[in-house]
C-alpha positions as CSV (number, residue, x, y, z in Angstrom):
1,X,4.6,-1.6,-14.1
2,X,2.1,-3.9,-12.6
3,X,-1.1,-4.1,-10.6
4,X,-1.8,-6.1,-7.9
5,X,-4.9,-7.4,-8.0
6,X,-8.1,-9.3,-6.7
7,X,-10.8,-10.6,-9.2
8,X,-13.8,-10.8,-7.2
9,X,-12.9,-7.4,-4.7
10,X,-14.8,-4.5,-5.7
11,X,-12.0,-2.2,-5.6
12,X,-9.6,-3.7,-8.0
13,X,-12.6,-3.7,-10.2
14,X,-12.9,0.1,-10.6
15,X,-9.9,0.0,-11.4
16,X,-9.9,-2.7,-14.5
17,X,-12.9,-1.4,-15.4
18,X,-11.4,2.4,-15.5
19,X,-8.1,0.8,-17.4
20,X,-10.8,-1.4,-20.0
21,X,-12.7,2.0,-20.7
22,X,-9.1,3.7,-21.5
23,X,-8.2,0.8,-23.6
24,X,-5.3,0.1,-21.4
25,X,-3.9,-3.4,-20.5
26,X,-1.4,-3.5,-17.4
27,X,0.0,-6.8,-16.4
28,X,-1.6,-8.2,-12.5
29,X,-0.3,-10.1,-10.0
30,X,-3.5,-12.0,-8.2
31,X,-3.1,-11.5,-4.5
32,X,-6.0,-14.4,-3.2
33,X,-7.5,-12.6,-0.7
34,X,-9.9,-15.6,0.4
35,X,-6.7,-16.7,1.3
36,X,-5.0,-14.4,3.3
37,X,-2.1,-13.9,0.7
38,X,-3.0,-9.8,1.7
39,X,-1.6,-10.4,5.2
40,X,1.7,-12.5,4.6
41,X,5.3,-10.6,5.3
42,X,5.9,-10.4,0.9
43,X,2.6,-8.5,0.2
44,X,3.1,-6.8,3.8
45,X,6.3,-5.1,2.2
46,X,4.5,-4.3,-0.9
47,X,1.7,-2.4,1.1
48,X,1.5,-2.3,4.4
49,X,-2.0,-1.8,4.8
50,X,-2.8,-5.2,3.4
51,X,-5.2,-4.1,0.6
52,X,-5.6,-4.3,-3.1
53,X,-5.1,-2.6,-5.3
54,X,-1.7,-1.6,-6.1
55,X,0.2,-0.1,-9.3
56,X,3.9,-0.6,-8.3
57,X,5.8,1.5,-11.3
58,X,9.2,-0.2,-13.2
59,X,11.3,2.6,-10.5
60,X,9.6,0.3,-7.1
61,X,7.4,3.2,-5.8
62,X,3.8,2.1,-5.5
63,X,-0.1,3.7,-5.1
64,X,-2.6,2.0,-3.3
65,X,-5.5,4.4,-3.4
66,X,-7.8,3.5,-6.3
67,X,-8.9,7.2,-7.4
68,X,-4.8,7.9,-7.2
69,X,-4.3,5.2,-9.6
70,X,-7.4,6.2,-12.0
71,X,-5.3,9.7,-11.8
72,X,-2.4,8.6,-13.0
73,X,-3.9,6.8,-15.6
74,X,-6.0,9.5,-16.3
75,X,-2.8,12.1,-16.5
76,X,-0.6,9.3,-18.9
77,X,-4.0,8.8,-21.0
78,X,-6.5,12.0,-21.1
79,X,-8.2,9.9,-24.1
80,X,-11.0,9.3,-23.3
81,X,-11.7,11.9,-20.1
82,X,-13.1,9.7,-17.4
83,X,-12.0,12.5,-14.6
84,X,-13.5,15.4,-16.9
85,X,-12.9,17.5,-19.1
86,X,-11.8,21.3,-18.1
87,X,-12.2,22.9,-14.2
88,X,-15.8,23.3,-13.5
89,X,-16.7,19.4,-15.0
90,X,-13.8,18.1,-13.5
91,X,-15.3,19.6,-10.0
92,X,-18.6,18.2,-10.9
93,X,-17.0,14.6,-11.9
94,X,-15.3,14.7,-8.4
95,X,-18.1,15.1,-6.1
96,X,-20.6,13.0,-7.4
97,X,-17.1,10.2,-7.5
98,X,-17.8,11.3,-3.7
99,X,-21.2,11.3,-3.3
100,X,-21.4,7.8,-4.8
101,X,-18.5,6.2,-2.9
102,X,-20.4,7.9,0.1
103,X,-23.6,7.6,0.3
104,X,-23.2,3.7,-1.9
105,X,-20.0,2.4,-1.9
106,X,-19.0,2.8,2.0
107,X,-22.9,2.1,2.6
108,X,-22.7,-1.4,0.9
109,X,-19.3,-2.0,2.3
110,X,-20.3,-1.5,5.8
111,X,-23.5,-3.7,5.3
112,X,-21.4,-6.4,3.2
113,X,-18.2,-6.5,5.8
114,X,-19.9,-6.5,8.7
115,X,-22.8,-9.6,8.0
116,X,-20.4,-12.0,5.6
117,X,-19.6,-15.2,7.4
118,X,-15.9,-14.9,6.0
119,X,-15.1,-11.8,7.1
120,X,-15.7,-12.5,11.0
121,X,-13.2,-10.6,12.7
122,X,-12.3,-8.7,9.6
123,X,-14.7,-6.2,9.7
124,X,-12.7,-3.5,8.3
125,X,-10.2,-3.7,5.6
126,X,-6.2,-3.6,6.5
127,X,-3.9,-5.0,8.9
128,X,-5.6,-4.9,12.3
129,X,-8.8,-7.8,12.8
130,X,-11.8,-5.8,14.3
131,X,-15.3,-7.8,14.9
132,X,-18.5,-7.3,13.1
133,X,-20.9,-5.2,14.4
134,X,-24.6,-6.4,13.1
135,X,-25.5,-2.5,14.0
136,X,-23.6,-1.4,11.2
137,X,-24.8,-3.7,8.6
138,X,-28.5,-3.0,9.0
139,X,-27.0,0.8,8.9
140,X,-24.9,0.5,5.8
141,X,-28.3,-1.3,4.0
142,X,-30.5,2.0,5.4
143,X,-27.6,4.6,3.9
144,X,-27.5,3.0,0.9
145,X,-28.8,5.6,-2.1
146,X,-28.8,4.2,-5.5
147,X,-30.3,6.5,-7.9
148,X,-28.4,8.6,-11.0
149,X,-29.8,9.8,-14.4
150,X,-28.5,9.2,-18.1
151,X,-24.8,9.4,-16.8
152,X,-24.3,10.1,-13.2
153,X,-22.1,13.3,-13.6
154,X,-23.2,14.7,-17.0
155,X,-23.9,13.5,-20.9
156,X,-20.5,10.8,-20.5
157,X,-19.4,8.2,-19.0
158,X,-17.1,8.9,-16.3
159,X,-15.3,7.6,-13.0
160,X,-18.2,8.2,-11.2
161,X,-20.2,5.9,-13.6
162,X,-17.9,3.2,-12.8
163,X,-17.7,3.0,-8.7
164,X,-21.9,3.5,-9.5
165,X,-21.9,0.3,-11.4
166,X,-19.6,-1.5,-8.8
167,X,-21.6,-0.2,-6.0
168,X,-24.6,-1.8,-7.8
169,X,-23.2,-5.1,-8.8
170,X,-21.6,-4.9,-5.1
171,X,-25.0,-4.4,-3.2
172,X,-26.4,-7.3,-5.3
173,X,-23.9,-9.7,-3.6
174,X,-25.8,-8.8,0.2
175,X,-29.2,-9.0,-1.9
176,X,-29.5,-5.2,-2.1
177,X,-30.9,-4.8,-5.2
178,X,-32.7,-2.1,-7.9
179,X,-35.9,-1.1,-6.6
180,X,-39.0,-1.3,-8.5
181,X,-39.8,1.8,-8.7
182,X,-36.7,3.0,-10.0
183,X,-36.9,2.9,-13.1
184,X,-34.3,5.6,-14.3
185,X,-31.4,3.4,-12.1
186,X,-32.3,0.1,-13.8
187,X,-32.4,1.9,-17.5
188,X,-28.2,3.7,-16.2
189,X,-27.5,-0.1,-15.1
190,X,-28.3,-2.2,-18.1
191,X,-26.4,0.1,-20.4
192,X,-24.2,0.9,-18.7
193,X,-23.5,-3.0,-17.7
194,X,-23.5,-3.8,-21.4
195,X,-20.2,-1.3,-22.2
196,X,-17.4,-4.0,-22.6
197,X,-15.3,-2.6,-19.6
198,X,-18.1,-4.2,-17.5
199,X,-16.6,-7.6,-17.7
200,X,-13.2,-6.2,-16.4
């Protein structure tokens, strides 16, 4: 088994960050996406939609959707629960997971991918090259919501709290930051920022 990786992509990250938290070490291939490595015929044939990450298991077959990974992880490992514990708080795990990637995660992506110099005519991950639209950033800085209480889906620390502290750490790159005023986000963010499967 291995994971394809990217050390400064947000996406990988959830997912180190979910494995760290599980106490779960998978060997990584780095695939430099600054490079273009995610568009060349080899990682083309590993996944066609030119994105990381991917778990490829010892059998060849592969997953390339990071909550599908976290689920398989979740399934091999249920120590600690990071998807829930039990129907009705795995429900409630799920859709602030949702909420967050939403209303945060595709915000900030939007507002990231379509103002970053290096990403001209990459405004959208995968294959196919498709222009910034300046629109869209300002839009993706306006939907951004940042704002969850002591964990974001309950009294632990769960998947949701990890794409939240991404999201975060993400919007700080396109100098979206904290607000004052919210003092309950910047109390979630240092602790949670201090648990060791931050620095995945």
């Amino acid at each position: 088994m291995k994971l394809y990786d990217y050390q400064l992509a947000p996406n990988p990250r959830r997912v180190r960050t979910f494995l760290a938290e599980k106490g779960i070490t998978v060997p990584t291939v780095q695939v430099d996406l600054r490079a273009g490595e995610q568009f060349t015929p080899e990682f083309r044939a590993i996944n066609p939609e030119c994105t990381v990450p991917v778990l490829e298991f010892d059998d060849g077959r592969r997953i390339a959707e990071v909550v599908a990974i976290c689920l398989y992880f979740e399934l091999a490992h249920p120590e600690p629960a990071l998807m829930g514990v039990g129907p009705q708080d795995r429900a409630i795990v799920a859709d602030w997971h949702h909420r967050i990637e939403r209303q945060g995660f595709w915000a900030v992506g939007d507002a990231f991918r379509n103002s970053a110099t290096g990403l001209k005519g990459r405004a959208l991950p995968g294959p196919d090259g498709y222009e910034q639209i300046p629109a869209l950033a300002e839009r993706g800085v306006a939907r951004t919501i940042l704002a969850v209480c002591q964990f974001v889906a309950g009294d632990r620390y769960t998947i949701a709290d990890i794409l939240a502290l991404v999201t975060v750490n993400f919007a700080a790159r396109i100098n979206l930051t904290i607000p004052d005023d919210c003092s309950h986000l910047r109390r979630w963010h240092e602790s949670v920022s201090l648990r060791a499967s931050a620095a995945a």
